[in-house]
C-alpha positions in Angstrom: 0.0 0.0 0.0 3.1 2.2 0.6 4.3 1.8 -2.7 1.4 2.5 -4.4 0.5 5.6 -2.4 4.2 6.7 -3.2 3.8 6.2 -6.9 0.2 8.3 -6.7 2.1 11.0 -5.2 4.6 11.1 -8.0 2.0 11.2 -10.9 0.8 14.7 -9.0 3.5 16.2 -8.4 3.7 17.1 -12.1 0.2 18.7 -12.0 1.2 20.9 -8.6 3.2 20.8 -5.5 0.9 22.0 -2.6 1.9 21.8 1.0 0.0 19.0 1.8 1.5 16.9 -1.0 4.8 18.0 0.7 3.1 16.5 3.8 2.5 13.5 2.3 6.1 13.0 1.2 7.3 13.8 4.7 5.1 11.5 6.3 5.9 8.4 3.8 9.6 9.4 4.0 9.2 9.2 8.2 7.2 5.4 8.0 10.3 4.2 5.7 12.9 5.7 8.1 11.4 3.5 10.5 10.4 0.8 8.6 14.5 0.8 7.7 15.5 1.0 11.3 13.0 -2.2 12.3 14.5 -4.2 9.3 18.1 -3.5 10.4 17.0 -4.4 14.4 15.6 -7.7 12.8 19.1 -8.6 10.9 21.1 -7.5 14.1 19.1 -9.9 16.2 19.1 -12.5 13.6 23.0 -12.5 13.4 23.3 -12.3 17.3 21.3 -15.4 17.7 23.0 -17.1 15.2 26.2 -16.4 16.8 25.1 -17.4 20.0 23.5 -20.5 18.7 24.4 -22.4 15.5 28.2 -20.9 15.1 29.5 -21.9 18.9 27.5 -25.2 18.4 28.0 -26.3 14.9 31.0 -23.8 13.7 32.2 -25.9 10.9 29.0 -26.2 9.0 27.8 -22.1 10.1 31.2 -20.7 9.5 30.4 -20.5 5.4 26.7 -19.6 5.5 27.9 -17.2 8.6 30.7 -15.4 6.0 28.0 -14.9 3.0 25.3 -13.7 5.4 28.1 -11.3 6.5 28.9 -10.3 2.4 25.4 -9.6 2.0 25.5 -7.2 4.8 28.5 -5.6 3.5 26.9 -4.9 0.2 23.9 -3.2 1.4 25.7 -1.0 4.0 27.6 0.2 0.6 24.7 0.6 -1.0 23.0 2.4 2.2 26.4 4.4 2.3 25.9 5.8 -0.9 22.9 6.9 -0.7 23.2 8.5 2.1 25.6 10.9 1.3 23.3 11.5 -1.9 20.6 12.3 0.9 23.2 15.0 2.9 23.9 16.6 -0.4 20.8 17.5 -1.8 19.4 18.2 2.3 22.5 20.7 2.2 22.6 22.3 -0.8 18.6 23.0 -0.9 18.9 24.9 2.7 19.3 22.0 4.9 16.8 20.7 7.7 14.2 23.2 9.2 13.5 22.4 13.3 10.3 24.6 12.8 8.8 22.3 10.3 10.5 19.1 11.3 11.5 18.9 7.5 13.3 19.8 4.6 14.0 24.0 4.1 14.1 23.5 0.6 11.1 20.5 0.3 9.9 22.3 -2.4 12.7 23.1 -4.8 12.2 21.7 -8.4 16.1 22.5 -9.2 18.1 20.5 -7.0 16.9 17.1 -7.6 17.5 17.2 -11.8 20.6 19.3 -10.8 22.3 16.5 -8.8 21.0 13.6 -10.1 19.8 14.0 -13.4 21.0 16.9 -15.4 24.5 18.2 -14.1 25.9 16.0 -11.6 24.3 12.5 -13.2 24.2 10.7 -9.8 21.1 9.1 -10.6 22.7 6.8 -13.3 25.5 6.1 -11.0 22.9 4.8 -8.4 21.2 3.1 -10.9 24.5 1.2 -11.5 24.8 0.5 -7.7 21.6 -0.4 -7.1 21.4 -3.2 -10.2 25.5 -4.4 -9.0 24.2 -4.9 -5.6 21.2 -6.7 -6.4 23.2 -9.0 -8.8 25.9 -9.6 -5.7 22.8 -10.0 -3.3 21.8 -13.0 -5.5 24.9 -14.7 -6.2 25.3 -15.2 -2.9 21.7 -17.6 -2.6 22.5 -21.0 -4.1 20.6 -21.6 -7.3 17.6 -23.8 -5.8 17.6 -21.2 -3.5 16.9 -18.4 -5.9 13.8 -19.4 -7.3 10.7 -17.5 -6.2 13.3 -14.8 -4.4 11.8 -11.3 -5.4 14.2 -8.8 -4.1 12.4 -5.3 -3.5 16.0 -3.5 -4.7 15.1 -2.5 -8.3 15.7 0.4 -10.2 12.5 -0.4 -13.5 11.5 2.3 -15.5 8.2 3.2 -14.9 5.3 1.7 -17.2 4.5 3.8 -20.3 1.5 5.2 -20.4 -0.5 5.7 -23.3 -0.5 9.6 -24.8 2.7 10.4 -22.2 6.5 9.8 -23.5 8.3 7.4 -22.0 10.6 8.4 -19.0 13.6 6.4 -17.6 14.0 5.6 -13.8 16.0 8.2 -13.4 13.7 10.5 -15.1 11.1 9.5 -12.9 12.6 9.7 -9.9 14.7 12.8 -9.7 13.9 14.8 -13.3 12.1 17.9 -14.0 9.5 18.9 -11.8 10.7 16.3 -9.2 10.6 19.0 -5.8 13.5 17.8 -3.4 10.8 16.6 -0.6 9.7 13.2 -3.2 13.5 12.8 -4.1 14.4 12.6 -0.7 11.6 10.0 -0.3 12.3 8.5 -3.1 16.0 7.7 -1.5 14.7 6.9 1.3 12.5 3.9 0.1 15.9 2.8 -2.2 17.3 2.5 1.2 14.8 0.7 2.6 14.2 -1.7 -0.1 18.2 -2.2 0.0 17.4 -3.7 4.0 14.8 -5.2 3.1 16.8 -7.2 0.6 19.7 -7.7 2.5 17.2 -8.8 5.1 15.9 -11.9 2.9 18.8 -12.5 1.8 20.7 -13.6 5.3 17.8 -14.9 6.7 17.8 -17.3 3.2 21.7 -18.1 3.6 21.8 -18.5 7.9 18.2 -20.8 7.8 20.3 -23.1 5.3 22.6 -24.3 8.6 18.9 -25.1 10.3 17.3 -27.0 6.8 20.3 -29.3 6.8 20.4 -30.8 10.6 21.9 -33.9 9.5 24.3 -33.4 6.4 25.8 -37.2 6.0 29.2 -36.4 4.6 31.0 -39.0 5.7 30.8 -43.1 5.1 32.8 -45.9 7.0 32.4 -49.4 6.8 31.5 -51.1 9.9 31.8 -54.6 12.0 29.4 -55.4 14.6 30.3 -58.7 16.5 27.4 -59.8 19.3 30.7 -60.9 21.5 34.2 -59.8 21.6 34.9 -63.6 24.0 35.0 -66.9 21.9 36.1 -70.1 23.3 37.9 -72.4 20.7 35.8 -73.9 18.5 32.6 -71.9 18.9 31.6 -69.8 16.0 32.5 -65.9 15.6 29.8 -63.9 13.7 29.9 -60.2 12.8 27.0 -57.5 10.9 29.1 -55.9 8.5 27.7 -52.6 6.5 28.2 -48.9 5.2 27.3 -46.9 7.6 27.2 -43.0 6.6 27.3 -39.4 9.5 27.7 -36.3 9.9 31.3 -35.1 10.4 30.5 -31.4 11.0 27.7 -31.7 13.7 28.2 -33.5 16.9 24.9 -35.3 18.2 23.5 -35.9 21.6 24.3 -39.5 22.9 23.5 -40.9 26.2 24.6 -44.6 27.7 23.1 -45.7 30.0 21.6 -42.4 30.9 25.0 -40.6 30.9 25.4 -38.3 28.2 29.2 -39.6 26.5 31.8 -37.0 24.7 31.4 -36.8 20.6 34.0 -35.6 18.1 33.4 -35.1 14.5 30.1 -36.7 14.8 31.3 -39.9 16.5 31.0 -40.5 19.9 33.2 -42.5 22.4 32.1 -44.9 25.4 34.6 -46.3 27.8 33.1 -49.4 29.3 33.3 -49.9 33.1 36.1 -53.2 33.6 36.7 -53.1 37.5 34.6 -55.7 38.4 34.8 -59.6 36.2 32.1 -60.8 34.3 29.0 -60.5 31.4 28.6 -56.4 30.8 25.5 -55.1 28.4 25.1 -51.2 27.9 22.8 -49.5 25.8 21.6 -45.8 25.0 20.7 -43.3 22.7 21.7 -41.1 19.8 19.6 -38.0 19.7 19.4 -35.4 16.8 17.9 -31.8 16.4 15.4 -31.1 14.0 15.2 -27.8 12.1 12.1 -26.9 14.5 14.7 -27.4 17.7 13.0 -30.4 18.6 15.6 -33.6 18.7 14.4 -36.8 17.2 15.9 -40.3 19.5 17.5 -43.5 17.3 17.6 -46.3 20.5 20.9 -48.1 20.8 20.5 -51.8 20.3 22.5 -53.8 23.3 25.4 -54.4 23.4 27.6 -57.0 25.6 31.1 -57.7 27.1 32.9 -59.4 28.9 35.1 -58.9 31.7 38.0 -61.6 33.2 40.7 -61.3 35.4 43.9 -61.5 33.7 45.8 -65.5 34.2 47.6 -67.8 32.5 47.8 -71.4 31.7 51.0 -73.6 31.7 50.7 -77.0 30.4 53.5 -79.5 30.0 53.4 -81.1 26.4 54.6 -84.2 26.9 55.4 -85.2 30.7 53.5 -83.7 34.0 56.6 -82.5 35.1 59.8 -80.4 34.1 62.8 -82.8 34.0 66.1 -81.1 34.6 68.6 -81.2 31.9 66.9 -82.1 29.1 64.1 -80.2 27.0 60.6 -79.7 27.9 57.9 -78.8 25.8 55.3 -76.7 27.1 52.5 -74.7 26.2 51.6 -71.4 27.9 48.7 -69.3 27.0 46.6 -66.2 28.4 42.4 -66.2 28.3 41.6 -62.6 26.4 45.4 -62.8 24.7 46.6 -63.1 21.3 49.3 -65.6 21.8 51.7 -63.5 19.7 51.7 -60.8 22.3 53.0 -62.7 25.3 56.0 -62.1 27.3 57.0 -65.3 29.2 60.1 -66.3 31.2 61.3 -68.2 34.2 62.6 -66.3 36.8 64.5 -68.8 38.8 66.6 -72.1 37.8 66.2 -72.4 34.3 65.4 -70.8 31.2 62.2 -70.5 28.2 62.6 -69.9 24.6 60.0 -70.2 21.9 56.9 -68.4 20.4 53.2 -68.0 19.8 52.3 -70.5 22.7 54.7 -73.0 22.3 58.1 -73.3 24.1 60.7 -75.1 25.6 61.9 -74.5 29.1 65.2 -76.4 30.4 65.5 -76.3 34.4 69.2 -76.5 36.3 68.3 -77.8 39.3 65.1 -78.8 42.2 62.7 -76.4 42.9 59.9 -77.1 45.0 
């Protein structure tokens, strides 16, 4: 309704420029001052949040949307910029600010506005080129699903031609002759407003990205899941193996057992408790946020192990005892221990040589 009220007002302003038409600039010129400062209150909260929120918790997937929401920000503040001093110019030149009034000294000077934008000076084509190189930047930075169905505000169309009128550019229109310098200063105004309005779809585009993709699976490992780590000799050893995929950049919530466990690069790590022998089972659950905040649960299934003390076991191969002086086989092995890995020895009256389980131990003398 703005817009169109603004547009009404330029179509007058070449038939007359009365006070209250001046009015009527002021006033739309006051609600898009505003309107710009609640836009820009918006994207500061929007960032803070975000900061607070996705880029301390999930910094290596929010640190790229984070930079381009940041580049979008950049390009309108330049834009903004611009304008700006555009606004201070023309305010300055046409008698500057009246605190009697509450407006423009010069609102109703028809020379300033073609003078500086249009005629002399040319800003007006600069700006145009400004306002099309931002909007072109502002969309680059949306992936290309992402851009369909954007309709950025920040445009700078020539106005419809009208049947039994020549045609005018967008510079004409805006800030040519007849144009007092009350409807050019709105008519900066709502470019700087459109330009927060734009930026303001734009980051909230790039920075809800980080919340669409909770769970981005990125990485794949293939996986062995055995029902028992403990076989005897001679029973059967089974394993599940699959391809199992996760998300490196986003570090789940995962309870055992009721205790929540530490995760790194989207894999968490549970230390089993061993101070006490015998059959152990755990269990828990991996939980996941949801774009909404919610966190959907995927239940553990149980898992078992078993805890022994260490021991060993030395059997003679041939006699049931050690006869001194000559060779004795002997087998020697640990429940829980690859046979490879043991360190064996005699301590006292004789010696051990051999490997993997199998050795021969020569004693000197008695011991009982």
């Amino acid at each position: 309704m703005m817009g169109i009220l603004y547009l009404v007002l330029l179509g007058l302003i070449a038939l007359d420029v009365p006070e209250s038409l001046l009015d009527a600039f002021k006033n739309i010129s006051d609600s898009l001052s505003a309107s710009k400062n609640n836009v820009q209150i918006g994207i500061d909260n929007t960032f803070t949040a975000f900061e607070k929120t996705k880029l301390k918790e999930e910094p290596e997937r929010a640190k790229e949307p984070y930079s381009r929401a940041k580049t979008a920000s950049v390009l309108a503040d330049s834009l903004n910029a611009y304008v700006e001093s555009l606004k201070k110019t023309m305010i300055a030149e046409s008698g500057g600010f009246d605190p009697a009034t509450n407006d423009y000294a010069g609102r109703e000077n028809l020379d300033e506005s073609v003078d500086l934008m249009v005629d002399r000076r040319k800003n007006a084509y600069e700006l145009h080129k400004k306002i099309d190189y931002t909007r072109e930047k502002l969309l680059s930075l949306l992936k290309p699903a992402e851009r369909v169905g954007i309709n950025l505000a920040l445009q700078a169309n020539a106005p419809p031609k009208v049947a039994g009128f020549p045609s005018k550019s967008w510079e004409e229109a805006n800030f040519g002759d007849g144009m007092p310098v009350g409807a050019a200063i709105t008519s900066l105004i709502k470019i700087q407003s459109d330009t927060k309005n734009s930026e303001n779809e734009i980051v909230k585009k790039i920075l809800g990205e980080v919340d669409q993709a909770v769970v981005n699976l990125d990485k794949f490992a293939a996986v062995a899941v055995a029902p028992t780590s403990y076989v005897l000799v001679g029973q059967p050893y089974t394993a599940e193996v699959f391809l199992t995929a996760y998300d490196s950049q986003s570090n789940p919530d995962i309870t055992i057992d009721g205790s929540r466990i530490p995760t790194q690069n989207g894999v968490g790590k549970y230390t089993g408790n061993t101070s006490t022998e015998g059959i152990k089972t755990w269990t828990g659950t991996v939980n996941v946020k949801q774009a909404d905040g919610s966190f959907k649960s995927y239940p553990l299934p149980k898992q078992t192990y078993q805890v022994a003390k260490p021991s060993a076991v030395v059997s003679p191969d041939k006699m049931l005892v050690l006869y001194i002086g000559v060779p004795n086989p002997v087998s020697i092995s640990a429940p829980g221990i690859p046979k490879e890995k043991l360190k064996v020895n005699i301590t006292n009256g004789g010696t051990l040589t051999g490997t993997d389980g199998h050795y021969t131990a020569t004693v000197s003398y008695q011991v009982l």
